[in-house]
Wavefront OBJ file of the C-alpha trace (Angstrom):
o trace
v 0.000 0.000 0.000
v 2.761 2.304 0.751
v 4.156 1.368 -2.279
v 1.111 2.890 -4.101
v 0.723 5.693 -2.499
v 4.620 6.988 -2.837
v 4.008 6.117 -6.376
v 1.092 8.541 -6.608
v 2.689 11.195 -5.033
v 5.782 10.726 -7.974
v 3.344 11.054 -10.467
v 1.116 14.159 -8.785
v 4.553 15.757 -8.324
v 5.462 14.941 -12.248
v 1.901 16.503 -13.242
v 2.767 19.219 -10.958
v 6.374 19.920 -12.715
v 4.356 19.698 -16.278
v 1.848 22.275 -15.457
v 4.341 24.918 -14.327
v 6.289 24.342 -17.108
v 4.293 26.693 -19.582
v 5.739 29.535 -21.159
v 5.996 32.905 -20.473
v 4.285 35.415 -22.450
v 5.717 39.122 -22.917
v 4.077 41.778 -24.533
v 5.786 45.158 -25.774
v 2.878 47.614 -27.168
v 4.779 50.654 -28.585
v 2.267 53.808 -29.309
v 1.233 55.449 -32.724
v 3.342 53.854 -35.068
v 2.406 52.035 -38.579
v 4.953 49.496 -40.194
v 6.515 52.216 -42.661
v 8.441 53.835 -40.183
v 10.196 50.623 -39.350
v 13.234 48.931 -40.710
v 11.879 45.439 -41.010
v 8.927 46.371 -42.675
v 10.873 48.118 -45.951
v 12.023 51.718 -44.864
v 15.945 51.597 -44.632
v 16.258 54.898 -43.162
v 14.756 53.909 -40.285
v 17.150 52.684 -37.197
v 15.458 49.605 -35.609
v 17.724 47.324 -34.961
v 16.082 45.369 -31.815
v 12.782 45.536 -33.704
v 14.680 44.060 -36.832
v 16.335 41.491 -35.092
v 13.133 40.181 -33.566
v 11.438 39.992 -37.052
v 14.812 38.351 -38.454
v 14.308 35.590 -35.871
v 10.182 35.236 -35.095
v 7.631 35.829 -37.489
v 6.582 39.560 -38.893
v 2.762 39.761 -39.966
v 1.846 42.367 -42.794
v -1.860 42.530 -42.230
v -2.120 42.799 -38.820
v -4.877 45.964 -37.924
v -6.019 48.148 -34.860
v -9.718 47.827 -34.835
v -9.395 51.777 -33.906
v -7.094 54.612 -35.210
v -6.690 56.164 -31.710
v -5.126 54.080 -28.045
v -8.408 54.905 -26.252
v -10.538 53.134 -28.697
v -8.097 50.428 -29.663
v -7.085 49.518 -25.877
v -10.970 48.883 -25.293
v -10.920 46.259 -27.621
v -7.626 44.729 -27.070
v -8.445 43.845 -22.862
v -11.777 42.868 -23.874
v -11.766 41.166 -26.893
v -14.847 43.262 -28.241
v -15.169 45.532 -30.731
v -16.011 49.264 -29.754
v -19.010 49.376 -31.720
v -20.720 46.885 -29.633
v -19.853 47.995 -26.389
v -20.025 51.997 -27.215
v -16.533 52.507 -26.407
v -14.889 53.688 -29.604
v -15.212 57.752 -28.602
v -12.305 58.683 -27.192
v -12.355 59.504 -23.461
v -16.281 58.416 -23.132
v -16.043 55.433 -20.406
v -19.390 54.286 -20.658
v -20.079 50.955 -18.722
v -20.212 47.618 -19.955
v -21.650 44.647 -18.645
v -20.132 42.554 -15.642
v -19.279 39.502 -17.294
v -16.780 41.305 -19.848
v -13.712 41.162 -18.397
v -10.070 42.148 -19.027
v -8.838 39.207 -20.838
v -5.775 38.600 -18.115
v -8.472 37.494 -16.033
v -8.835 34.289 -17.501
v -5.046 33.606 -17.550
v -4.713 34.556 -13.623
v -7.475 31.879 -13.234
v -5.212 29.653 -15.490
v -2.322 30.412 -12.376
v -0.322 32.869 -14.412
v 1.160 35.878 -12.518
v -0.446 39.211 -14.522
v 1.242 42.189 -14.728
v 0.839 45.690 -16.564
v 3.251 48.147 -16.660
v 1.810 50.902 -16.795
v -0.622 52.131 -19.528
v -4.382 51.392 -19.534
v -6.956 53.430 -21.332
v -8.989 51.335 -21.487
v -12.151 53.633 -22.188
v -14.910 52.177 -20.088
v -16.202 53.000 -16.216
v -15.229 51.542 -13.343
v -11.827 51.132 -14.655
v -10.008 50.708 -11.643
v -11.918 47.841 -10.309
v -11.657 46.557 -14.057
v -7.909 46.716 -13.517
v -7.729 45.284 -10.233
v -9.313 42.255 -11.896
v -7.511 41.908 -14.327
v -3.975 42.758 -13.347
v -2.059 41.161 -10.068
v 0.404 44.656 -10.861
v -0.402 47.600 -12.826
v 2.087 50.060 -12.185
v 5.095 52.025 -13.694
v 7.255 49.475 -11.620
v 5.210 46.348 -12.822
v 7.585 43.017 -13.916
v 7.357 39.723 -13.696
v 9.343 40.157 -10.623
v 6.509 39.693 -8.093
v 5.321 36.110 -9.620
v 5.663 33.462 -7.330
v 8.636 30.549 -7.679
v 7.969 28.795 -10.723
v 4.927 30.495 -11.425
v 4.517 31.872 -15.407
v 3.990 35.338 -16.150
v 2.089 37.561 -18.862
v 3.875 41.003 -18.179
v 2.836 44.283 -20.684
v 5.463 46.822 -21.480
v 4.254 50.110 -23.086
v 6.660 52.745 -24.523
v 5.449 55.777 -25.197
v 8.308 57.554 -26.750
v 6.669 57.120 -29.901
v 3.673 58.687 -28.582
v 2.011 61.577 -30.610
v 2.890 63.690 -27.797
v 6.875 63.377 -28.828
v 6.087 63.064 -32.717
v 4.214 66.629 -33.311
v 1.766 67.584 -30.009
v 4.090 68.777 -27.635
v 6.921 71.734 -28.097
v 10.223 71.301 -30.269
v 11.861 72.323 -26.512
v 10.062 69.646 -24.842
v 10.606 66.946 -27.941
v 14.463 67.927 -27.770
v 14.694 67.678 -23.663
v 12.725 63.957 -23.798
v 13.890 62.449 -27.162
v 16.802 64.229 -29.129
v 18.827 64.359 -25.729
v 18.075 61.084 -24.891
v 19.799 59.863 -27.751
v 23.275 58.712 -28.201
v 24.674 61.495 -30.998
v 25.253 58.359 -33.407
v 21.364 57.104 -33.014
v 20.124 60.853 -33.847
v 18.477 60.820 -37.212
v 18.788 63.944 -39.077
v 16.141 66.202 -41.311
v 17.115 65.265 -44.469
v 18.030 61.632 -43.763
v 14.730 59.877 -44.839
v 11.752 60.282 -47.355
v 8.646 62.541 -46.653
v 5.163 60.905 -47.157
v 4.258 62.701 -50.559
v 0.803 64.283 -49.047
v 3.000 66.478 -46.928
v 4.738 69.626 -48.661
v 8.575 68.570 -48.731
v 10.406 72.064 -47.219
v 12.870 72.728 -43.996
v 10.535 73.369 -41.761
v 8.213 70.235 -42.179
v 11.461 68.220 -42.237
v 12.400 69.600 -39.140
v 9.112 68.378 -37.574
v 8.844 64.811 -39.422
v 12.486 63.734 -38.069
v 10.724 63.723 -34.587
v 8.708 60.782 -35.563
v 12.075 58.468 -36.879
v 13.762 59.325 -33.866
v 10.867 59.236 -31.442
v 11.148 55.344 -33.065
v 14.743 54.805 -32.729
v 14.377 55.906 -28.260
v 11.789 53.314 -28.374
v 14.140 51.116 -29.881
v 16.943 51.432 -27.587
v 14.546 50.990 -24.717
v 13.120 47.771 -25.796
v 16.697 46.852 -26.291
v 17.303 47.269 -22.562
v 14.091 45.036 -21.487
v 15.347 42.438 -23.742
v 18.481 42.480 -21.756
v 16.978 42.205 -18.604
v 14.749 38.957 -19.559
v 18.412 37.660 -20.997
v 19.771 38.349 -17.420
v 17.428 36.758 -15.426
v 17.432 33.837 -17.350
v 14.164 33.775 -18.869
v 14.324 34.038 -22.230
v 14.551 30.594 -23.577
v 11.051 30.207 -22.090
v 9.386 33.234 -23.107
v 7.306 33.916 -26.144
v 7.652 37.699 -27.036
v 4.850 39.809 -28.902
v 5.637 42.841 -30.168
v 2.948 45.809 -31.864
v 1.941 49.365 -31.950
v -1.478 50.077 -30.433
v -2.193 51.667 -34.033
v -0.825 53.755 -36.789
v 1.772 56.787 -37.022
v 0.560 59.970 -34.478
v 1.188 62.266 -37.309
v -1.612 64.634 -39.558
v -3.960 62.155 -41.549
v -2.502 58.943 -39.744
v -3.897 58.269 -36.245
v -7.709 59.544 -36.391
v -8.309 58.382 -39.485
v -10.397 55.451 -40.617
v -7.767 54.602 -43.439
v -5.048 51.989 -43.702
v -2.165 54.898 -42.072
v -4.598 54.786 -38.568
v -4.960 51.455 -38.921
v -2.342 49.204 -40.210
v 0.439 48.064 -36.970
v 4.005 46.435 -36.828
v 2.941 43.319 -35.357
v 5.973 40.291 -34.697
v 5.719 37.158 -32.244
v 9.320 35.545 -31.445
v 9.258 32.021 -30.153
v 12.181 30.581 -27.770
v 13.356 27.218 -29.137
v 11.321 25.409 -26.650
v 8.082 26.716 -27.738
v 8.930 27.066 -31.358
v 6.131 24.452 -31.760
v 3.361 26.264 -31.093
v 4.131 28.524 -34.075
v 2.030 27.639 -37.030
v 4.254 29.667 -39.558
v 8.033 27.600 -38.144
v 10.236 30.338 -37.161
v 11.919 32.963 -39.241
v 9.234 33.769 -41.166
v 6.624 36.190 -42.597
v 3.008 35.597 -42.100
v 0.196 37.589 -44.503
v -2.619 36.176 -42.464
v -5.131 38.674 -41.823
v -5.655 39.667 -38.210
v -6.808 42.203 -35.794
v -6.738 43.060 -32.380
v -9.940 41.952 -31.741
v -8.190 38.579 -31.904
v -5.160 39.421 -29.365
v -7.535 38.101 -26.012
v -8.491 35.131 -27.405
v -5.431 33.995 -29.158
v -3.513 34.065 -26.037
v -6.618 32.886 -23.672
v -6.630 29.831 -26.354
v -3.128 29.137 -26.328
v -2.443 29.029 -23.028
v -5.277 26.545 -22.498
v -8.231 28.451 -21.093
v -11.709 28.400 -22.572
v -12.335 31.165 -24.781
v -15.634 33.786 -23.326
v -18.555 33.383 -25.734
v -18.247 37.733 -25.881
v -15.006 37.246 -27.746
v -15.819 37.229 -31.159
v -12.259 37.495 -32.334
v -10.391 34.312 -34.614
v -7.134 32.737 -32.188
v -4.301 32.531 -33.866
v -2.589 30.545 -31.689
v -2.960 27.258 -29.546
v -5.509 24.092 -30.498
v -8.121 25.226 -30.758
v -6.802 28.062 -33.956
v -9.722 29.101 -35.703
v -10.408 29.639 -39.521
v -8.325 32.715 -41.297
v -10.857 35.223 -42.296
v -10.903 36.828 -45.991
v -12.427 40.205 -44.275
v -12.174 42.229 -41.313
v -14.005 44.880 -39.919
v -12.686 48.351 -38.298
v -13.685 51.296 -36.737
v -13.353 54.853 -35.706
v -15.176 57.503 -33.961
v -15.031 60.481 -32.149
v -11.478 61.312 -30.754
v -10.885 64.362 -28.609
v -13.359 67.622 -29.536
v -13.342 65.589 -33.441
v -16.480 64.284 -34.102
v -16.305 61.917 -37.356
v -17.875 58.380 -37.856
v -16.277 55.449 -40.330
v -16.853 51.530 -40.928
v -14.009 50.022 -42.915
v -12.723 46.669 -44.311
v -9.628 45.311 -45.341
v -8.155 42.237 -46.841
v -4.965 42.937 -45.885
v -4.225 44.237 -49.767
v -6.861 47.106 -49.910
v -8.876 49.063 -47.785
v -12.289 50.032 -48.290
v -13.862 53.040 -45.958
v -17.192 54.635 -45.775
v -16.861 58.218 -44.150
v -21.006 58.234 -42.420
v -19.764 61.805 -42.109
v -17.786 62.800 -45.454
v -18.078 66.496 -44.546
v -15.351 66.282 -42.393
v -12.134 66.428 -43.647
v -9.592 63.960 -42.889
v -7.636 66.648 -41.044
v -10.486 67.613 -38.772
v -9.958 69.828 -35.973
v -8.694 68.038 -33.200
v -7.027 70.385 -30.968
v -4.245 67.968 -29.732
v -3.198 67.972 -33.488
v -4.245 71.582 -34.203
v -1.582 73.098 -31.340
v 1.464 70.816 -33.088
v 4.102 73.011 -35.305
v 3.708 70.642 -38.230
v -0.562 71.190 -38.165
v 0.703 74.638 -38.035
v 2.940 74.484 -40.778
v 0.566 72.507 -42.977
v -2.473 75.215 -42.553
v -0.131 78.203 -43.061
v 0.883 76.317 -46.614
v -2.384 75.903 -47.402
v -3.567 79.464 -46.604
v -0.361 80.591 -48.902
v -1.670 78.046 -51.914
v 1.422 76.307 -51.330
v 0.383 72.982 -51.407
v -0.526 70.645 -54.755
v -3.547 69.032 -54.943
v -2.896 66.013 -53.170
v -1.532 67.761 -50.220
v -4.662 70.123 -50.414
v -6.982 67.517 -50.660
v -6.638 66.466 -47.215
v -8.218 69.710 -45.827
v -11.063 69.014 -48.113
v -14.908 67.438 -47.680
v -14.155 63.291 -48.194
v -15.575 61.327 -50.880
v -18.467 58.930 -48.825
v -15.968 56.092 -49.876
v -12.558 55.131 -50.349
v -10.749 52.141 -51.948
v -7.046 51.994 -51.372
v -4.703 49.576 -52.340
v -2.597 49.191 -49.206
v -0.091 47.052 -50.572
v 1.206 49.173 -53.866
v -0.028 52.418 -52.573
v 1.055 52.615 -49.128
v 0.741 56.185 -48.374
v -3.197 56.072 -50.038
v -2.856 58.394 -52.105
v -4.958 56.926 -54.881
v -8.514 56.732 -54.304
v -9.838 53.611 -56.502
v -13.166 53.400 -55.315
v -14.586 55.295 -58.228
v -12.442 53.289 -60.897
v -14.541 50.326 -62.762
v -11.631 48.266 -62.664
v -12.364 47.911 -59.041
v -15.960 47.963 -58.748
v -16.370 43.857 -57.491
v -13.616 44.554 -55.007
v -15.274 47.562 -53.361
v -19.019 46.023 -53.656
v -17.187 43.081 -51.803
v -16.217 45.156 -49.069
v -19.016 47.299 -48.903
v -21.722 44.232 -49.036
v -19.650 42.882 -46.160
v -19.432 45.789 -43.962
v -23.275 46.044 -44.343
v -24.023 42.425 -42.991
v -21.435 42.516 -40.047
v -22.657 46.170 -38.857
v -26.179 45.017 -39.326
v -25.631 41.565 -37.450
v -23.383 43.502 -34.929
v -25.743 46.304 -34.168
v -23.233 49.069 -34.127
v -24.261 51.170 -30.972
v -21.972 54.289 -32.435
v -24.727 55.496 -35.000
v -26.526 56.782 -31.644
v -25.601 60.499 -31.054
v -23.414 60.347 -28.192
v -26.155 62.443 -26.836
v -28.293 59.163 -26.494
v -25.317 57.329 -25.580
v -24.330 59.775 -21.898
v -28.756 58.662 -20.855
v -28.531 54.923 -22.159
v -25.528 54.480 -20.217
v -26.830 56.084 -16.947
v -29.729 53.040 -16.012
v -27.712 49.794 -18.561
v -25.198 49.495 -20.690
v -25.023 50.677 -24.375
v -23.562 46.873 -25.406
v -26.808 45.422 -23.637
v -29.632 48.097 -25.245
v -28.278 47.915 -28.731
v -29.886 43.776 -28.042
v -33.345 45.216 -27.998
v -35.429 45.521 -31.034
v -37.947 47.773 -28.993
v -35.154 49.934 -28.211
v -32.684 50.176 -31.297
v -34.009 49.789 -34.627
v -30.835 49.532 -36.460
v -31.735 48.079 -39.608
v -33.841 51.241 -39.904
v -31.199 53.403 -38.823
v -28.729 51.620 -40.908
v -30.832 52.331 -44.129
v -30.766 56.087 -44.096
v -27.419 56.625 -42.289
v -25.981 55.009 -45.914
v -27.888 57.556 -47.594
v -24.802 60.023 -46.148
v -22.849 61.948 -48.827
v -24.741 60.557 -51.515
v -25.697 63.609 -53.396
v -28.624 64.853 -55.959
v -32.166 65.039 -55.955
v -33.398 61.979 -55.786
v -31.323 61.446 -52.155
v -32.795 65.311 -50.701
v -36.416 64.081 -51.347
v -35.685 60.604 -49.440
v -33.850 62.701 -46.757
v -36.444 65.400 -46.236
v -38.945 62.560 -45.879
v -37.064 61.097 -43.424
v -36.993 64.247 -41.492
v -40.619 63.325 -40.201
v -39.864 59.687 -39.307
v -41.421 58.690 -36.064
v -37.583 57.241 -34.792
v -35.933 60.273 -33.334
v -32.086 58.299 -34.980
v -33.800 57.992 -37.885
v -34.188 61.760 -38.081
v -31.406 62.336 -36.800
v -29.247 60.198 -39.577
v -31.922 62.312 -42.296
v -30.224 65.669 -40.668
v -26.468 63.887 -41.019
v -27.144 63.132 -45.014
v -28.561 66.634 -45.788
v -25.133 68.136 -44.389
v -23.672 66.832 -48.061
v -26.247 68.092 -49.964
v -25.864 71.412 -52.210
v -27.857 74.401 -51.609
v -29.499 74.389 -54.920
v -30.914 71.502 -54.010
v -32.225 71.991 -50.364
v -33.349 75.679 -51.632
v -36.613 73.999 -52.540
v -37.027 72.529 -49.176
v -36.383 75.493 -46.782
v -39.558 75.326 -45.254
v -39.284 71.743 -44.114
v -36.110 72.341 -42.696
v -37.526 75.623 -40.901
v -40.172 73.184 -39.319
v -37.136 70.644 -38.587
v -35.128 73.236 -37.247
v -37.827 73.174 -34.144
v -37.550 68.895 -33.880
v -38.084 67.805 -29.813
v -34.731 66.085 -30.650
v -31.664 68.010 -29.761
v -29.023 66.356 -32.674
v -31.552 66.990 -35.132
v -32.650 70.570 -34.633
v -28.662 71.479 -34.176
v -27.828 69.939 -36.927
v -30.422 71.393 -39.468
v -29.364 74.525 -37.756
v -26.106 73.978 -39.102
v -27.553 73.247 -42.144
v -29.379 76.532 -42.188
v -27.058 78.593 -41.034
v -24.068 77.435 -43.433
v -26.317 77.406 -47.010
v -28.625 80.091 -46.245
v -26.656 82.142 -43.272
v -30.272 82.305 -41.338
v -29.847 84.525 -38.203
v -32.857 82.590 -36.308
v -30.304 79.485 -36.990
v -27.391 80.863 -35.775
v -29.677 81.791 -32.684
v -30.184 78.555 -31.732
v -26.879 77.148 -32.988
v -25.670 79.891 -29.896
v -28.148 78.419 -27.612
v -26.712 74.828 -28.250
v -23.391 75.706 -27.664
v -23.940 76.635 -23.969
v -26.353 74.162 -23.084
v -25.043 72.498 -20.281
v -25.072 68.967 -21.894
v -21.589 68.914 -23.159
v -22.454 66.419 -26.281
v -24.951 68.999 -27.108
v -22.287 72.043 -26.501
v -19.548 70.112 -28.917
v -21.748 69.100 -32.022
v -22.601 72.746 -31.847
v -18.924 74.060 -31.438
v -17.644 71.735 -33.824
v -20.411 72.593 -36.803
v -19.251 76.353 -36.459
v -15.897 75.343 -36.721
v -15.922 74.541 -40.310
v -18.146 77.441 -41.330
v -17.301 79.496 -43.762
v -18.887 82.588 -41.429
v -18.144 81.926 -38.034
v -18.480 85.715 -36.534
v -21.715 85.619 -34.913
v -20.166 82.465 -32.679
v -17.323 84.358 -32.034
v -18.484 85.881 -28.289
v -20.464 82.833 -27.510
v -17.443 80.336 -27.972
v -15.170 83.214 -25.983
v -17.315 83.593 -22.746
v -17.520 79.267 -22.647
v -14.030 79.651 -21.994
v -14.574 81.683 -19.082
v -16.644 78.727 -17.388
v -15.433 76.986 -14.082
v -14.218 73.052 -14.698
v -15.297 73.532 -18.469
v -15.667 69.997 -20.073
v -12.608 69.067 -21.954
v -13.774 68.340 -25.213
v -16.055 71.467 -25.330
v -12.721 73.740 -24.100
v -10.428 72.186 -26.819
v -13.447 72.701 -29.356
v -13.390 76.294 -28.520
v -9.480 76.779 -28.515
v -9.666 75.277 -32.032
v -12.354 77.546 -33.421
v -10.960 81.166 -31.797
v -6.964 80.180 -32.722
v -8.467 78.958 -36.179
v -10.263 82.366 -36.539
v -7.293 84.141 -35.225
v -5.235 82.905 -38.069
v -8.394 83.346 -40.712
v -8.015 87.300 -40.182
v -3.879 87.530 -39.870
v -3.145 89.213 -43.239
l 1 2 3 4 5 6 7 8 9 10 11 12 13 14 15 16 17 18 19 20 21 22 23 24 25 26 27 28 29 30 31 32 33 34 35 36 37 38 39 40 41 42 43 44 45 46 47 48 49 50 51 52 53 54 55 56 57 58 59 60 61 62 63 64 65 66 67 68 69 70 71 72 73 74 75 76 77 78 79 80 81 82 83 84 85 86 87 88 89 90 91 92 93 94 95 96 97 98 99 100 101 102 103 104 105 106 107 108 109 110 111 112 113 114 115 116 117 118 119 120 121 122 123 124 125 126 127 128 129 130 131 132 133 134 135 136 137 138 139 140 141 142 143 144 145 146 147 148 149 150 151 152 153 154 155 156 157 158 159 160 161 162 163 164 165 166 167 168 169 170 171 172 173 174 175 176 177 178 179 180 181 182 183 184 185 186 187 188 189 190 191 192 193 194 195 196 197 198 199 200 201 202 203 204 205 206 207 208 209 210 211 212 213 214 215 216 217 218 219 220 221 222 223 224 225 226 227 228 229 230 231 232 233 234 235 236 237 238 239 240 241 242 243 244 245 246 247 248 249 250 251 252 253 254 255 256 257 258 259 260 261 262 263 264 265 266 267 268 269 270 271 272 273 274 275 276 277 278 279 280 281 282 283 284 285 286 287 288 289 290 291 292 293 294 295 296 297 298 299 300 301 302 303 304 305 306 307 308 309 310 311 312 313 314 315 316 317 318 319 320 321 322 323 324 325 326 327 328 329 330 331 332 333 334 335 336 337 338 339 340 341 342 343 344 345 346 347 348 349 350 351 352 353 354 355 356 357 358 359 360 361 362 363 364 365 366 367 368 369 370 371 372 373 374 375 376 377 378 379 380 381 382 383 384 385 386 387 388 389 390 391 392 393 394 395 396 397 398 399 400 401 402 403 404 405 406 407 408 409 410 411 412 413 414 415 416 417 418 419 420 421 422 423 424 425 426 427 428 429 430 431 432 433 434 435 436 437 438 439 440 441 442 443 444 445 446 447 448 449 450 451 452 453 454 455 456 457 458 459 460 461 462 463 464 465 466 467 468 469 470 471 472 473 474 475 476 477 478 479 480 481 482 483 484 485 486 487 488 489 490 491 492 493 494 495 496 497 498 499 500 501 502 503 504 505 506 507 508 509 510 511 512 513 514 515 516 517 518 519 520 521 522 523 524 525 526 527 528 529 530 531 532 533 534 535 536 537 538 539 540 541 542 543 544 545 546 547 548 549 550 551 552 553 554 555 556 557 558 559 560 561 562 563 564 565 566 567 568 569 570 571 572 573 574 575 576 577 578 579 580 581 582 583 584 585 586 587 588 589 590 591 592 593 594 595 596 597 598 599 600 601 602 603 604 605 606 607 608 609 610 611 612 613 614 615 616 617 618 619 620 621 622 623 624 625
């Protein structure tokens, strides 16, 4: 008998052995940076050498996507493995709840006895974050490691750099950019103005250069830093059994890049390296390139999956990794929303070779005004050159109305410069797309063609993710139909609109108000008086933004009266579709004192008090001669 039970005990403590012996799983997330600014990925300017090295040895993925063009918005998703459009979180800075039973994804791996550990970004857009991060994280701190696991116990530790941040590339001051990245740098590692190519939508001169080298040496810091992590692991011996993921939370923090719902917000750097011992579990070898299409929507449950847990019905993402790998997907869906005081709204798709958008609000150019972007010297630059007729029609464009869609092909065209989505050659690829994005938005319920407006009182008694559910609440497929109606111009589309205008669903409406934004005023000219009674709707979004409307073709004063009126009202979603409306007016004097004495308000909000710094510095420069 005692033989028996000493030889249980070998075998329990032989299981035992076997289930701590599971890798370790380290993730470095750099911020606001797409693939072209990195040596692996083509660009031999750039100095990556670490990054390089890693892709030399693991496996380098071409298609791999942000679901979101800004870290707010694209964090959401990656800790909960759902898209932003179903749980409301894809407007920057919003943290609306979500349901109980969506949790951080590091959750499920501390129940699977791995030590968690975050160090130290979150963002994570939703409320309640702090008890969403005690959940989810055993550390979360600037001094967070794998240092406080317990003996023998595997880790899944985050790094985040944020010397590539948008802050160091353009937002903050040359002074500051030299005192936290240019004298950081070893005088060999600093990259010079004229040492590397400028993206062809920006106007090549000294002064741009001057700003654009901040983004390749922002890069290089990061570099060196992730450099000195990787030595660290090596030192404490842990290397051999840690599998190493490497990505930027989205694309390059630089005009017409992050914000926008085109391959440059969306497209990331994305490399896994596998130690010898694990090389295994790699389904592309080692030393390789992968084109398989994937997203971050995918990042919880790949790692849930291959580390052995069960995967949270929520997660709708594919894994990529482990036994349970799911199918490779031809499509995938993206998103962005509002970011900062810049409202916008677009649904894209890519195959990894193009990208197809559909701008829901193509008034908006793609450089909107944000005023995080709007205070940066190379913004600056770029309006000045524009105001001087210095720029060429490409690099003009940009300030311009957007076509409803785009089709770019990502993989010849990298800096999307050619829109195809009006060629015939590529009409099947961009009904593709487009048929697509309509069945997953439709299926998905997309909670982000409410007004935020609706959004701030749905969230107050459940959660957005939850109401979108409820036919009796949300008719999307309704909603859907006229919000595609959007910059499609001509008569045919103002009659459907104006009809709209009287639709019993207050969205619906709404989405009628959004379309007729596009329209010319020869058009709407025979419809003034049902825009005069829309002007009075019970709904808030709608009478603002047939105000706008108003105001803009036909410069009525009783508009601009209640335009006024909006912009103080003491609902701040309310206060910033007004405020950002005026801003891209061609008129915007009879806002003027209005937008000046908001500024004078105690704990303004801070979208509405970056709305208004954009429209009096924009006017400012309007009437410099």
């Amino acid at each position: 008998m005692k033989r028996y039970i000493c030889l249980f005990y070998i075998l329990f403590s032989l299981n035992l052995v076997s289930a701590q012996d599971r890798p370790n799983i380290l993730w470095i997330t750099i911020e606001d940076t797409s693939p072209q600014f990195i040596g692996c990925y083509g660009n031999k300017k750039a100095s990556t050498p670490i990054i390089d090295k890693l892709a030399k040895e693991g496996i380098r993925f071409t298609n791999a996507f942000s679901t979101g063009t800004v870290c707010a918005a694209s964090r959401s998703t990656i800790i909960t493995g759902a898209k932003t459009y179903t749980m409301g979180t894809g407007h920057q800075r919003s943290q609306y709840p979500i349901p109980n039973y969506i949790k951080g994804f590091p959750y499920y791996l501390k129940k699977l006895g791995y030590y968690t550990s975050n160090n130290p970004k979150t963002d994570y857009n939703i409320a309640n974050e702090k008890d969403f991060i005690k959940e989810a994280w055993d550390e979360c701190s600037k001094k967070a490691s794998w240092d406080g696991r317990g003996e023998k116990q595997p880790f899944f530790s985050v790094f985040n750099f944020d010397d590539s941040h948008q802050s160091r590339t353009m937002s903050w001051t040359f002074e500051q950019y030299e005192k936290y990245v240019w004298n950081q740098l070893p005088k060999e590692d600093r990259i010079a103005d004229d040492a590397f190519e400028m993206p062809p939508f920006y106007n090549d001169t000294p002064e741009m250069r001057k700003q654009f080298a901040r983004v390749y040496n922002s890069i290089k810091l990061t570099d060196n830093k992730i450099g000195k992590l990787l030595t660290k692991l090596e030192e404490d011996k842990l290397r051999d059994n840690t599998i190493i993921f490497f990505y930027a939370d989205h694309g390059e923090g630089i005009p017409r890049a992050k914000t926008n719902g085109i391959g440059l917000g969306y497209r990331v750097p994305f490399i896994i390296w596998f130690p010898e011992k694990w090389k295994h579990l790699s389904p592309w070898g080692t030393a390789s390139v992968s084109d398989e299409l994937i997203t971050f929507e995918d990042l919880g449950p790949t790692i849930i999956n291959l580390l052995g847990g069960k995967v949270p019905d929520y997660m709708k993402g594919t894994p990529f990794l482990g036994q349970s790998r799911g199918n490779k997907k031809k499509y995938r869906l993206l998103s962005t929303d509002r970011v900062d005081n810049g409202l916008d709204l677009v649904r894209s798709v890519t195959d990894g070779k193009y990208v197809y958008s559909r701008n829901f609000m193509p008034f908006i150019p793609e450089v909107r005004y944000i005023n995080y972007l709007e205070i940066a010297d190379i913004t600056k630059h770029m309006r000045n050159d524009l105001k001087h007729n210095k720029l060429n029609a490409l690099q003009s464009r940009i300030f311009n109305e957007r076509p409803l869609e785009v089709l770019y092909d990502i993989e010849n065209d990298v800096w999307e410069t050619k829109n195809l989505g009006e060629n015939p050659k590529y009409k099947s690829v961009l009904e593709n797309m487009r048929r697509y994005m309509d069945s997953e938005l439709i299926k998905a319920k997309d909670i982000l063609f409410m007004p935020e407006y609706e959004i701030v009182k749905i969230s107050k008694t459940q959660t957005p993710y939850e109401y979108r559910m409820d036919e009796t609440n949300y008719s999307f497929d309704e909603i859907y139909k006229v919000a595609t109606l959007s910059g499609k111009k001509g008569e045919e589309f103002v009659k459907t609109q104006i009809k709209y205008l009287q639709h019993q669903d207050k969205i619906v409406r709404y989405w009628a108000s959004i379309g007729l934004m596009s329209q010319d005023k020869a058009l709407l000219q025979a419809y003034k008086k049902d825009l005069n009674k829309a002007l009075h709707d019970d709904y808030p979004p709608v009478s603002i933004t047939v105000a706008a409307i108003l105001y803009e073709k036909f410069n009525k004063k009783n508009a601009a009266k209640i335009l006024n009126k909006f912009c103080k009202n003491e609902d701040w979603t309310l206060s910033l579709m007004s405020i950002n409306y005026a801003l891209y007016f061609k008129d915007r004097t009879p806002f003027e004192t209005t937008v000046s004495k908001l500024l004078e308000t105690p704990n303004l909000n801070y979208h509405i008090k970056s709305a208004c710094d954009d429209f009096l510095e924009s006017q400012k420069i309007r009437k410099e001669i």
